[in-house]
N, CA, C and O atoms as CSV, one atom per row, in Angstrom:
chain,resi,resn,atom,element,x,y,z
A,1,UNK,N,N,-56.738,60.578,-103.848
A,1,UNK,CA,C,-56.307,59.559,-102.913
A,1,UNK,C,C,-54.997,59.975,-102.253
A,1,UNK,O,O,-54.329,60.876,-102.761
A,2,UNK,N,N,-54.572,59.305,-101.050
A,2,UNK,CA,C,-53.550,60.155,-100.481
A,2,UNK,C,C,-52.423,58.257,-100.687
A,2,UNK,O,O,-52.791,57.124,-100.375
A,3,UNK,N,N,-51.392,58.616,-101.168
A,3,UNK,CA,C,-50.682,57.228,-101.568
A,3,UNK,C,C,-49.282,57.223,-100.802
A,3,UNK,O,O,-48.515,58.184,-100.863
A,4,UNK,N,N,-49.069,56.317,-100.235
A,4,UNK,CA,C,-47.502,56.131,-99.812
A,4,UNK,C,C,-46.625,55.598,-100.829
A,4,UNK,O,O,-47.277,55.158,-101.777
A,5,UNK,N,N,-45.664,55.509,-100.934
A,5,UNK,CA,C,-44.498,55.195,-102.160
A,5,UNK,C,C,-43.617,54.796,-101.069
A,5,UNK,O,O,-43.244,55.659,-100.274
A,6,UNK,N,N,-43.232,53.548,-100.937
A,6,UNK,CA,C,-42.238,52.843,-100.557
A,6,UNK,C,C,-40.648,53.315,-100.861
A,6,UNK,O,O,-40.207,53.651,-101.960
A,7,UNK,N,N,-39.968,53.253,-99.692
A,7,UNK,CA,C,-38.731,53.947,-99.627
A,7,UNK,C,C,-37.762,53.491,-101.103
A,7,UNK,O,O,-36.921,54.214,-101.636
A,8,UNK,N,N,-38.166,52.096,-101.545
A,8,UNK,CA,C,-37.733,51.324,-102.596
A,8,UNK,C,C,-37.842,51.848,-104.107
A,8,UNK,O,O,-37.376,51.595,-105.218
A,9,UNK,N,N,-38.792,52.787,-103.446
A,9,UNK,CA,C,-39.042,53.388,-105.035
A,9,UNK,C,C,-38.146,54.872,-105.462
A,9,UNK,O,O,-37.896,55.677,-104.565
A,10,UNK,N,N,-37.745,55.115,-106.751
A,10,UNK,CA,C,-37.285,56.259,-106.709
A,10,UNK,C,C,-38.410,57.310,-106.454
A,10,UNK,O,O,-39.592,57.219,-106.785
A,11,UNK,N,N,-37.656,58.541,-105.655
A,11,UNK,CA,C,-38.745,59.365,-104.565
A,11,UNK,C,C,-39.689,60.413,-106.537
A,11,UNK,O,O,-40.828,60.819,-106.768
A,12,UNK,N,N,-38.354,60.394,-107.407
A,12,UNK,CA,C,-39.154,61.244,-108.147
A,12,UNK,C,C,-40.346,60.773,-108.818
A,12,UNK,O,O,-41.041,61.465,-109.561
A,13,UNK,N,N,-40.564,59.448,-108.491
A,13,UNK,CA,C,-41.580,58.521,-109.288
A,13,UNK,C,C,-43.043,59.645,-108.773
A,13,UNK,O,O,-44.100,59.857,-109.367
A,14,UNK,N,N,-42.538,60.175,-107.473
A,14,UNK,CA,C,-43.809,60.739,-106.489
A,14,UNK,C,C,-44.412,61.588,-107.534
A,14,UNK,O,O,-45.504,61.273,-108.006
A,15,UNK,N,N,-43.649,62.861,-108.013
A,15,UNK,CA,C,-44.148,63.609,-108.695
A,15,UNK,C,C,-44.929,63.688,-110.274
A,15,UNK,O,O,-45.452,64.585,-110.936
A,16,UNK,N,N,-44.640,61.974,-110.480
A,16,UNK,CA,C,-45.643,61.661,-112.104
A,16,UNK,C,C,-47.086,61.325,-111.660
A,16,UNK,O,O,-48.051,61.326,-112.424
A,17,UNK,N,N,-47.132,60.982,-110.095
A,17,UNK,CA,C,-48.253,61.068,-110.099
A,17,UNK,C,C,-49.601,61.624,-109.532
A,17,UNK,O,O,-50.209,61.423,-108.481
A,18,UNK,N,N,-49.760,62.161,-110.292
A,18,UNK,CA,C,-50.816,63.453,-110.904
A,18,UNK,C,C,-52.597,63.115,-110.479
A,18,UNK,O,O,-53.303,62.231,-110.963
A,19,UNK,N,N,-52.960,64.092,-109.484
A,19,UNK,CA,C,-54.025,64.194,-109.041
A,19,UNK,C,C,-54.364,63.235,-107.759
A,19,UNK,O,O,-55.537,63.061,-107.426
A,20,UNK,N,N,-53.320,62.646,-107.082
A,20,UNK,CA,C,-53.060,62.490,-105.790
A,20,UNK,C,C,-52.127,63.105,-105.081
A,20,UNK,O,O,-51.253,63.865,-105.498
A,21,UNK,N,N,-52.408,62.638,-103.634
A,21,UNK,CA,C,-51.505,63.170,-102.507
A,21,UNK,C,C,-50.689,62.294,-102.125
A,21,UNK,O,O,-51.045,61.537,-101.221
A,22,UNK,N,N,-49.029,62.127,-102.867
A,22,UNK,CA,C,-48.216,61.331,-102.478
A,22,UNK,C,C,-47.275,61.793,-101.767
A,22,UNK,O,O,-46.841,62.944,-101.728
A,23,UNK,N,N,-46.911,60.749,-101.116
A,23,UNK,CA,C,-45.496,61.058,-99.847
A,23,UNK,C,C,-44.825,59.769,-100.019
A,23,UNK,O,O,-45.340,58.730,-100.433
A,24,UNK,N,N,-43.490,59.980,-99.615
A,24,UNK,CA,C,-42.448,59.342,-100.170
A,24,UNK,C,C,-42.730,58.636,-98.105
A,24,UNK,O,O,-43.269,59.312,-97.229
A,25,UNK,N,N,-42.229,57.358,-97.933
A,25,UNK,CA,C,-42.017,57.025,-96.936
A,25,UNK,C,C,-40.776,57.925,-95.468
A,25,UNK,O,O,-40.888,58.183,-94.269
A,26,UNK,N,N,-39.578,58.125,-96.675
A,26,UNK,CA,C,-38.657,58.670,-96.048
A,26,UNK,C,C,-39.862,60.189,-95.492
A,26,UNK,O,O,-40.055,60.469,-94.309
A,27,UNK,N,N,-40.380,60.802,-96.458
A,27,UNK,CA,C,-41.500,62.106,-96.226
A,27,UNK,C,C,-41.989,62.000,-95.061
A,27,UNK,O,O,-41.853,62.813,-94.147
A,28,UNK,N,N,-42.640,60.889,-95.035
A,28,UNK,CA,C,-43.488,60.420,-93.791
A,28,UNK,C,C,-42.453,60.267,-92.426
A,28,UNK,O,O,-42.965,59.816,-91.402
A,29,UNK,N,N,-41.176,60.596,-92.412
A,29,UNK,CA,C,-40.616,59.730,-91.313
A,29,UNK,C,C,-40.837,58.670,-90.916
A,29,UNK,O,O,-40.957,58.382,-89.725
A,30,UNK,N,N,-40.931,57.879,-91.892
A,30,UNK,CA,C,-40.519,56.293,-91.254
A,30,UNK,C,C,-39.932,55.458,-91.899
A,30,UNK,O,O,-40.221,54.270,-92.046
A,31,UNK,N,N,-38.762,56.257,-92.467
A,31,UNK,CA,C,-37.549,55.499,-93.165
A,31,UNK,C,C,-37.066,54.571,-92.492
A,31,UNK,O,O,-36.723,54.908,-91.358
A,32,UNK,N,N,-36.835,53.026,-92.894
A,32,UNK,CA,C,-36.217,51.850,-92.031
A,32,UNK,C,C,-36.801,50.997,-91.419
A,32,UNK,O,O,-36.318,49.988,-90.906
A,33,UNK,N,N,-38.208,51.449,-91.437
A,33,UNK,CA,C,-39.836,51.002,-90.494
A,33,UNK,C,C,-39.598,49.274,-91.310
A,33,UNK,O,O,-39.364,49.359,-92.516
A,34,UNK,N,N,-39.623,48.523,-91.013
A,34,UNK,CA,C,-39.913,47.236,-91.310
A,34,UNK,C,C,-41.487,47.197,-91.713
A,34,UNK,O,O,-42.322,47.638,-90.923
A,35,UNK,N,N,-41.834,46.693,-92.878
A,35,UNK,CA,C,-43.488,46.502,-93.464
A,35,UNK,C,C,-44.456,46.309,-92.704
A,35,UNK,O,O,-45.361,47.103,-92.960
A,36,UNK,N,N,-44.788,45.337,-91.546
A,36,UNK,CA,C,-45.433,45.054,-90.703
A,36,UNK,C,C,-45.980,46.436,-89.775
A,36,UNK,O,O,-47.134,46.830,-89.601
A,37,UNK,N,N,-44.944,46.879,-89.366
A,37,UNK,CA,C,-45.527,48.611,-88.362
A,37,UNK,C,C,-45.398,49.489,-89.426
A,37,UNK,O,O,-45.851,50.569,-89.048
A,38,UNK,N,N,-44.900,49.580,-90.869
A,38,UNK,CA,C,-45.053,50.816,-91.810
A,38,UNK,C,C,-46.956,50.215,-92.282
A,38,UNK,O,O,-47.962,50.712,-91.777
A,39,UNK,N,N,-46.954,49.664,-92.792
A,39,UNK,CA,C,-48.264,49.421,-92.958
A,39,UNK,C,C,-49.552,49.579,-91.967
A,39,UNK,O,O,-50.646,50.099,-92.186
A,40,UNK,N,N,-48.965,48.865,-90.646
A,40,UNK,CA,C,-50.021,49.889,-89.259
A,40,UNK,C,C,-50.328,50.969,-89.490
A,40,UNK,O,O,-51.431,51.474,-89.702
A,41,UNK,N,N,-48.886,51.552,-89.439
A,41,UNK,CA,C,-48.823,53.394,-89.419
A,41,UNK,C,C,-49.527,53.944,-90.635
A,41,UNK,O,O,-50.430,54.777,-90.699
A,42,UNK,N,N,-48.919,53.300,-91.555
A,42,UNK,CA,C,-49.596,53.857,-93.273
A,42,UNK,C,C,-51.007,54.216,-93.477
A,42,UNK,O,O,-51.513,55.282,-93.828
A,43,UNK,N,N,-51.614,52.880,-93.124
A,43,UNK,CA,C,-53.179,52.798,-92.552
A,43,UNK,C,C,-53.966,53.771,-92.221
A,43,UNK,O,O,-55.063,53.929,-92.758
A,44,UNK,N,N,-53.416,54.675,-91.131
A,44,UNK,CA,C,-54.205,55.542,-90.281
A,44,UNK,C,C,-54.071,56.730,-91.355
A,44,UNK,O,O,-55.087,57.407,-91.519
A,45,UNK,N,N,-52.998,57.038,-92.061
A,45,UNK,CA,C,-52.944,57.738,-92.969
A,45,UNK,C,C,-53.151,58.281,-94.760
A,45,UNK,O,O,-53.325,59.395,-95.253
A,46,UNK,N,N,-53.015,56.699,-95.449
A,46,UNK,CA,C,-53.129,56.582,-96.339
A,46,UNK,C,C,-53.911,56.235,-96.831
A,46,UNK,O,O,-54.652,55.997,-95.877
A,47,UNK,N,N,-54.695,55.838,-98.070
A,47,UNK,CA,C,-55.341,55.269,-98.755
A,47,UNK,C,C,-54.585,53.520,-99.398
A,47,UNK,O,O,-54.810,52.366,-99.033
A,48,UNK,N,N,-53.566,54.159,-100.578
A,48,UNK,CA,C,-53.043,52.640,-101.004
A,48,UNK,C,C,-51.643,53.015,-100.577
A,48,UNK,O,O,-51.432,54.225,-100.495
A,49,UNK,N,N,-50.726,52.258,-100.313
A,49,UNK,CA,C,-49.041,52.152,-100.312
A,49,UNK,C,C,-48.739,51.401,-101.840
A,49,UNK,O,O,-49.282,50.355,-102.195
A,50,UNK,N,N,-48.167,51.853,-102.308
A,50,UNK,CA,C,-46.843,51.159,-103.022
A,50,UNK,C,C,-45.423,51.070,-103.280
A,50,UNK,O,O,-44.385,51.678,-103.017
A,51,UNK,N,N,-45.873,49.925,-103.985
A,51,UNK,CA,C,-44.218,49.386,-103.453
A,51,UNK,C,C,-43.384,48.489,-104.894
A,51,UNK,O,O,-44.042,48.244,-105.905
A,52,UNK,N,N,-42.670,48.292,-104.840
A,52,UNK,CA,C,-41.891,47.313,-105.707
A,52,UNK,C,C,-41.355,45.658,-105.256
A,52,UNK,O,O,-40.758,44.770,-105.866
A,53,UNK,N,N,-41.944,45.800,-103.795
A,53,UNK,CA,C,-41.467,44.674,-102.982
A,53,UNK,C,C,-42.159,43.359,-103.393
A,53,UNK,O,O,-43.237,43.336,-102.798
A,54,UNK,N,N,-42.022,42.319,-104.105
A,54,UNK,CA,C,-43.262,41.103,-104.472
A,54,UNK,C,C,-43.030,40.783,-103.313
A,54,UNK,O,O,-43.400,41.794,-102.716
A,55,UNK,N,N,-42.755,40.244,-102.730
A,55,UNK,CA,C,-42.378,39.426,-101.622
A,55,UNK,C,C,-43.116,39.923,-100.646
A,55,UNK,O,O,-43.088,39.157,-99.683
A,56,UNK,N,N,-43.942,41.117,-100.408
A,56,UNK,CA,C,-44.727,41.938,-99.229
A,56,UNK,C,C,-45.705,40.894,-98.972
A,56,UNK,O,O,-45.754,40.413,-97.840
A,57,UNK,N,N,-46.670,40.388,-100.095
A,57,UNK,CA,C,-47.672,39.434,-100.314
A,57,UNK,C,C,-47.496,38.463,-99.218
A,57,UNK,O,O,-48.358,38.344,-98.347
A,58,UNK,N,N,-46.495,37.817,-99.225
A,58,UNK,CA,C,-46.475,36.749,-98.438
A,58,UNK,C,C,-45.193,36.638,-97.209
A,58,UNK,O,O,-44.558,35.658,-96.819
A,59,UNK,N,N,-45.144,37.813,-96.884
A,59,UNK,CA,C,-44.521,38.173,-95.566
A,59,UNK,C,C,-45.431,39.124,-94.861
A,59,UNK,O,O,-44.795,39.805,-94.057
A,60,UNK,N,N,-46.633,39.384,-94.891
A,60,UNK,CA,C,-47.587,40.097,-94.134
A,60,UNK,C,C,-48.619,39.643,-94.279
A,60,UNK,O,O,-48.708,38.991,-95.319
A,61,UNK,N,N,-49.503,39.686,-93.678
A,61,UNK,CA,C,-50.722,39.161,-93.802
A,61,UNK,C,C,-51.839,40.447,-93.899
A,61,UNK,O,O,-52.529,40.908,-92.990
A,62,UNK,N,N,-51.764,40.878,-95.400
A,62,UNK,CA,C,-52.231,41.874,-95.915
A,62,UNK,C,C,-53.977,42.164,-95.824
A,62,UNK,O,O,-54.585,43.186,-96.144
A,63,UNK,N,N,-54.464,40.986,-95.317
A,63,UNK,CA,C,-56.181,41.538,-95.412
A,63,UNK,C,C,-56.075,42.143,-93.957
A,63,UNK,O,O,-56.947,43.009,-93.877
A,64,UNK,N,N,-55.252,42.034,-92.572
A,64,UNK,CA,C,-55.658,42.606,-91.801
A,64,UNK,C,C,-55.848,44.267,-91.541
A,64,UNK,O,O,-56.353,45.116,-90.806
A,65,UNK,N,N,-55.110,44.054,-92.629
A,65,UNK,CA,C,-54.546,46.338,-92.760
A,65,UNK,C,C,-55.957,47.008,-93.592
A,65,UNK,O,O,-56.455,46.481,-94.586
A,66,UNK,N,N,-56.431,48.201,-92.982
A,66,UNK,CA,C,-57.244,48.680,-93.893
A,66,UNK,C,C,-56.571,49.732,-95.192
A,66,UNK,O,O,-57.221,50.719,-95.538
A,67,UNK,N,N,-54.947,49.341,-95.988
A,67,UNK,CA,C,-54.990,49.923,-97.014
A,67,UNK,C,C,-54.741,49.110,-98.315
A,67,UNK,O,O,-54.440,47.920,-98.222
A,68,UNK,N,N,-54.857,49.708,-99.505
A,68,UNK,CA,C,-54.529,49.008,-100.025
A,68,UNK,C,C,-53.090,48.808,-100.697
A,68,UNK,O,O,-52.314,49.758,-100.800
A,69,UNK,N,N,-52.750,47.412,-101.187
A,69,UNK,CA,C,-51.126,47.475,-101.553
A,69,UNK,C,C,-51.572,47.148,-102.852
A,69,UNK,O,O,-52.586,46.647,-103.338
A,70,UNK,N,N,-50.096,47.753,-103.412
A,70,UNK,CA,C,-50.379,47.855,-104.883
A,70,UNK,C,C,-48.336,47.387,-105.193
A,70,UNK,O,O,-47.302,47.929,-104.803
A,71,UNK,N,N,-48.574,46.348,-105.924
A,71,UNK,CA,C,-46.957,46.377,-106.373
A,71,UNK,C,C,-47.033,46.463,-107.774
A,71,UNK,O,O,-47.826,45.887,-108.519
A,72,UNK,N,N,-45.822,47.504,-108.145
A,72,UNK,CA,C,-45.529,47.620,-109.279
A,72,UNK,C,C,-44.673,46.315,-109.725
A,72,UNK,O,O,-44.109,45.682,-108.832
A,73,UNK,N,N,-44.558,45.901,-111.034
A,73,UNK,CA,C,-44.110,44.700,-111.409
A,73,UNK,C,C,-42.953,45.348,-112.531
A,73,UNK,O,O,-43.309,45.320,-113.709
A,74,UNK,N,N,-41.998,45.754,-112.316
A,74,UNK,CA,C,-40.879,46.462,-113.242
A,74,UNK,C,C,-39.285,45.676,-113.194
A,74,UNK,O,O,-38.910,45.302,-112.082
A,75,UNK,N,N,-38.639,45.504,-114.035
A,75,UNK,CA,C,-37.578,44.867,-114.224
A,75,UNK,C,C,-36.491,45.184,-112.943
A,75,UNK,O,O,-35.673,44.389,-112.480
A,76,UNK,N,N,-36.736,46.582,-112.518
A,76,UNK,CA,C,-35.743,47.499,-111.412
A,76,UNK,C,C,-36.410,48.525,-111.258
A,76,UNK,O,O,-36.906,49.111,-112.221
A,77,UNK,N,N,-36.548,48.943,-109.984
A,77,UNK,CA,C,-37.130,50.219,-109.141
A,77,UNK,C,C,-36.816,51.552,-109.967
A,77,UNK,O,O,-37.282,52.672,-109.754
A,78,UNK,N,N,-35.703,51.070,-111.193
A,78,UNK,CA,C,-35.269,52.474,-111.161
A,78,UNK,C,C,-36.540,53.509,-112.022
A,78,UNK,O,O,-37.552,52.953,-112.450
A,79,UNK,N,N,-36.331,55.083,-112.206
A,79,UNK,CA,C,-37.306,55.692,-112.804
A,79,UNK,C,C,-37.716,55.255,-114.067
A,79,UNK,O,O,-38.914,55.043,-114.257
A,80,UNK,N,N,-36.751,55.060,-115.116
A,80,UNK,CA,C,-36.990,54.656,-116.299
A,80,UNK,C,C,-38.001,53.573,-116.457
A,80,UNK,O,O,-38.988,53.582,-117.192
A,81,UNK,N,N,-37.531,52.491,-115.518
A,81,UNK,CA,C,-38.511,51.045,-115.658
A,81,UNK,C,C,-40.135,52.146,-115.213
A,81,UNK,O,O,-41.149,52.186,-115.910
A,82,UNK,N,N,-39.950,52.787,-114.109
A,82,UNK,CA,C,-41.377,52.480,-113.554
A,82,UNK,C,C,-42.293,53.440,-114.544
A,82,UNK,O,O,-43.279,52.961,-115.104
A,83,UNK,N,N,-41.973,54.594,-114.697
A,83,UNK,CA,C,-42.731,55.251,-116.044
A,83,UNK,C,C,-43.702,54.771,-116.832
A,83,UNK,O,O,-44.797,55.289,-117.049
A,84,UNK,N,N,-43.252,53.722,-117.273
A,84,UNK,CA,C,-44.008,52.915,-118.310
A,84,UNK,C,C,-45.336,52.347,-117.574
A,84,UNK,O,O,-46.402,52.149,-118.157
A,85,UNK,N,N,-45.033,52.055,-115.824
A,85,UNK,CA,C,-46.642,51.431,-115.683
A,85,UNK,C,C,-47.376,52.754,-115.093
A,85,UNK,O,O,-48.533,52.523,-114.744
A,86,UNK,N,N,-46.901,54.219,-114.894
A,86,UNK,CA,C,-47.909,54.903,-114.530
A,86,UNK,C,C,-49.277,55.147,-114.923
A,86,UNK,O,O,-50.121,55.468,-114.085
A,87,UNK,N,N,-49.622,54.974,-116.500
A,87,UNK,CA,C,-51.120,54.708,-116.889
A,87,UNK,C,C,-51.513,54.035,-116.124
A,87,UNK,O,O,-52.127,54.479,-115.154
A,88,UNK,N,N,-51.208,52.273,-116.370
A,88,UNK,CA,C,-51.895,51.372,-115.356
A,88,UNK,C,C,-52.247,52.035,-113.911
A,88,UNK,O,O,-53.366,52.211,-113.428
A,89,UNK,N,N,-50.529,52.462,-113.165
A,89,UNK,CA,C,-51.213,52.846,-111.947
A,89,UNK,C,C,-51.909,53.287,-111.561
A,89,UNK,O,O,-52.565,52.817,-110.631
A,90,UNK,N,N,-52.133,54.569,-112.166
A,90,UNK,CA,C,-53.401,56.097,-112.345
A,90,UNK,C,C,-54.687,54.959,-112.796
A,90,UNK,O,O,-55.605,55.688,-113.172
A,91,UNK,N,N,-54.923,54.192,-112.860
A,91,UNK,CA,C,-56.024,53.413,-113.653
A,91,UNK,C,C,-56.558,52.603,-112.637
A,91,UNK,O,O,-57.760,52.495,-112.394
A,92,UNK,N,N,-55.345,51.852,-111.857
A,92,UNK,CA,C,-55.548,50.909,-110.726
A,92,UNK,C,C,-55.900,51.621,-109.572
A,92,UNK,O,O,-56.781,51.030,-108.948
A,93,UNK,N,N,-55.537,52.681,-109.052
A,93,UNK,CA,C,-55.144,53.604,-107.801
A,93,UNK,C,C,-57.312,53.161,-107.269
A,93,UNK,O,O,-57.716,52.428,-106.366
A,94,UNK,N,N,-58.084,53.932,-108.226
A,94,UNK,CA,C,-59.113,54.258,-107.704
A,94,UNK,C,C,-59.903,52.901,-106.958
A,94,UNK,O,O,-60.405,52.933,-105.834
A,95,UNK,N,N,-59.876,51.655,-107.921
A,95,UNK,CA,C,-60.780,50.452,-107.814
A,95,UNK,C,C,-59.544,49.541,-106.842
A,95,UNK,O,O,-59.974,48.419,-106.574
A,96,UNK,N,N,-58.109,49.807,-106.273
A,96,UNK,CA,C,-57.308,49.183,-105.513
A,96,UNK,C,C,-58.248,49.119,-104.093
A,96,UNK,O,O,-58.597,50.113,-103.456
A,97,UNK,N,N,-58.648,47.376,-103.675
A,97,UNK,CA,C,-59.316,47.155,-102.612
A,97,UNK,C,C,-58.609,47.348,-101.822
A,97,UNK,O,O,-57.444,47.050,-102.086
A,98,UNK,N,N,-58.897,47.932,-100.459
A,98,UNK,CA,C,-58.338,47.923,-99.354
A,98,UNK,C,C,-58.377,46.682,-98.392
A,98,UNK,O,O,-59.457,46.327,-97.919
A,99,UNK,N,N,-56.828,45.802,-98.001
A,99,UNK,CA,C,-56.254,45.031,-97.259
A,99,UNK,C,C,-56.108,43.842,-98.349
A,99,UNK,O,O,-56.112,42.633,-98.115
A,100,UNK,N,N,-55.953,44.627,-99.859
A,100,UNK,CA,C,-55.962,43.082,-100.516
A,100,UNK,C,C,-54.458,43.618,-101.671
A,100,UNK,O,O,-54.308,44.819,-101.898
A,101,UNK,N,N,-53.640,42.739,-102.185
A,101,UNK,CA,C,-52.781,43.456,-103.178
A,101,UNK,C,C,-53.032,43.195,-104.304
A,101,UNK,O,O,-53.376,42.038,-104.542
A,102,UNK,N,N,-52.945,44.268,-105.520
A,102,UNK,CA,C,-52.879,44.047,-106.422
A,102,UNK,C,C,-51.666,44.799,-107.409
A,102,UNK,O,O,-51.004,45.812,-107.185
A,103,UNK,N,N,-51.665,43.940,-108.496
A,103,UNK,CA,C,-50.007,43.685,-109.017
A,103,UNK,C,C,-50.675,44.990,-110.366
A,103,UNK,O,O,-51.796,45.118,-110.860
A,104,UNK,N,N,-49.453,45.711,-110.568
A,104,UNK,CA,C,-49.573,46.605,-112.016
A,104,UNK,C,C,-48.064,46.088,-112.842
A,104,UNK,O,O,-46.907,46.414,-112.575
A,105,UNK,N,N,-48.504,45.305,-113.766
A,105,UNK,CA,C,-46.960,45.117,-114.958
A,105,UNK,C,C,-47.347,45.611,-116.214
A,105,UNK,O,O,-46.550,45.606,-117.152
């Protein structure tokens, strides 16, 4: 799967995960992109985005996008917290519907 990682996330989170094609947002050039046109753009490119943002859910209107969002549910963005849900993620990544979100804690 080819995955976006939200600028929010630490960028080294990119490299735990193993047997996709991830890019860091800043990667992508579109550091600063407000959610609404990063998610347009993401779309044409990606498979799922994630993010750490809860709040994405209900500041976008996520079924119109064909990717899927995936929020991690961690105490703080930082690396240490997110580690712990990479099983889940690697688990969620494949069956994550596209234009719908689903939560990994």
């Amino acid at each position: 799967m080819r995955i976006l990682l939200d600028e929010c996330i630490d960028r080294r989170f990119a490299r735990e995960i193993e047997g996709h094609e991830v890019q860091t947002v800043p990667q992508a050039g579109w550091a600063g992109i407000k959610n609404g046109e990063l998610l347009t753009k993401a779309q044409a490119r990606f498979d799922a985005f994630v993010t750490v943002d809860r709040n994405l859910a209900f500041q976008q209107n996520i079924p119109q996008f064909t990717i899927a969002v995936i929020v991690l549910q961690a105490p703080t963005n930082r690396l240490k917290d997110l580690r712990p849900l990479l099983p889940k993620l690697l688990q969620a990544l494949p069956n994550a519907p596209k234009g719908q979100v689903s939560r990994v804690s």
